[in-house]
N, C-alpha and C positions, 0 to 999 in steps of 0.2 A: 527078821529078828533084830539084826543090825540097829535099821530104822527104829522099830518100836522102844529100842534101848536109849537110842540119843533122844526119843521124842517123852515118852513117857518116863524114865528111870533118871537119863540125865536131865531132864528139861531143856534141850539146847531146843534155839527155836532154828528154821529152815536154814536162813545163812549160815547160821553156826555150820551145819550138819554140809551145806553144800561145800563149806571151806575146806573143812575136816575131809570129805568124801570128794571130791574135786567133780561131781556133779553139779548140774544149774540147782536153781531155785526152785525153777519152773517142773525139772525133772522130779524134784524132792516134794512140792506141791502134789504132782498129776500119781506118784505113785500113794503118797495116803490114800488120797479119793480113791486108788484101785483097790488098796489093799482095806479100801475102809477105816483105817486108822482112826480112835477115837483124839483127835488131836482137836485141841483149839488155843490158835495163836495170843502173844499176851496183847492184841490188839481187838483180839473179838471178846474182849475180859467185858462184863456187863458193868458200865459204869451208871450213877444217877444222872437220874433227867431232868432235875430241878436245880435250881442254886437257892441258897440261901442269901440274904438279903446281905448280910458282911461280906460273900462270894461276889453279892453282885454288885460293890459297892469296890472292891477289891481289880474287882477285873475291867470296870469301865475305869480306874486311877489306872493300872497299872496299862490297858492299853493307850493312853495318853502318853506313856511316856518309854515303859521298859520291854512291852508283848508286842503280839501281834497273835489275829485268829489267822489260819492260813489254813486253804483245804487241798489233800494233798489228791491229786488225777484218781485213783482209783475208793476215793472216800466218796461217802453222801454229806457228810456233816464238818465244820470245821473242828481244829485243834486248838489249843491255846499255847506258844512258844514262849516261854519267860526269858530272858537274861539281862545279869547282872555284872557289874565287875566283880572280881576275886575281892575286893575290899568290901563287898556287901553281902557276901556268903549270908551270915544271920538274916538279912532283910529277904532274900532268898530262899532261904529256909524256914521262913517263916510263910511266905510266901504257897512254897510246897507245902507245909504243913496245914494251910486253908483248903487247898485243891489236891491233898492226898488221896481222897474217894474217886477221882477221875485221874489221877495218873497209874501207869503199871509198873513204874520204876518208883522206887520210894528214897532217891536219894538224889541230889544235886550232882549232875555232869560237871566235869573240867574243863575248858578246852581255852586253848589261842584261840583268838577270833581278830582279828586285822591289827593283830600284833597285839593285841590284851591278853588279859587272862582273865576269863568269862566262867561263871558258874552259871549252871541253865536247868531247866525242867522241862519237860513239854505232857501237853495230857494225851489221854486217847483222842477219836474224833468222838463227836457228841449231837446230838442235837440241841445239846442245852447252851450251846453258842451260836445254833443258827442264826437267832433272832437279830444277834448282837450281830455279828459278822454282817447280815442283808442291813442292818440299818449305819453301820461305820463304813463300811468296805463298798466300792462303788468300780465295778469291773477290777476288783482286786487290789485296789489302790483303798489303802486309808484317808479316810478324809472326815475331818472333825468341825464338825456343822457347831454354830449358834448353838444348837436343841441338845447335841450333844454336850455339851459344853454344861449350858443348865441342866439336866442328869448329871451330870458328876457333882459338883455342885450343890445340888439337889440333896446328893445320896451324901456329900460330905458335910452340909448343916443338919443328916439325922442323928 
């Protein structure tokens, strides 16, 4: 009953509840599955499979210079990682506000980041950045080709 109260009633998701409850993850995991719990984490949230052409005109700019797709070990698909300095919140936020349909958080993180102060966003994983990811990303390393180069370019004389 416990369980079913932090997962449905409160919304906490597993960490919360492992923190709270000084149980693993893994333990709070394995007993849904026993007890069948209708639970679905804010990462298995169904996100769209498409981008639109200002998304994708948005995300080949901003991995040029401020993102990065990155896929995390236990994903199929990549993510897309924003950050900004705290002086660019608005550009950020505006940012978030093009890729609101594929994030579960709706609101720009705080954080130090190598002695800055960093606003960030990140999305679910998607397939709708596969494509990008296998054509930038080359054993995980960004690397921005001529070709790429002309697509942005490309998308930024439309």
């Amino acid at each position: 009953d416990e369980l079913i109260n932090f997962l449905i009633v409160q919304k906490m998701s597993q960490s919360e509840i492992s923190r709270k409850t000084g149980h693993s993850r893994r333990t709070i995991s394995n007993l849904i599955k026993i007890y069948e719990i209708p639970y679905k984490s804010a990462w298995a949230t169904e996100y769209p499979s498409t981008f639109s052409d200002i998304q994708k005109q948005v995300l080949l700019g901003t991995l040029f210079g401020d993102a990065c797709l990155f896929k995390f070990p236990t994903c199929k698909y990549p993510s897309l990682l924003v950050y900004h300095a705290e002086s660019q919140k608005d550009y950020a936020q505006l940012k978030l506000d093009i890729w609101k349909d594929y994030t579960y958080k709706k609101d720009l993180e705080h954080a130090n980041r190598d002695g800055a102060k960093k606003v960030s966003f990140r999305t679910g994983a998607n397939i709708v950045f596969d494509a990008v990811y296998k054509e930038v990303y080359k054993n995980g390393i960004k690397i921005v080709t001529q070709e790429y180069l002309e697509k942005l370019f490309q998308h930024s004389r439309s």
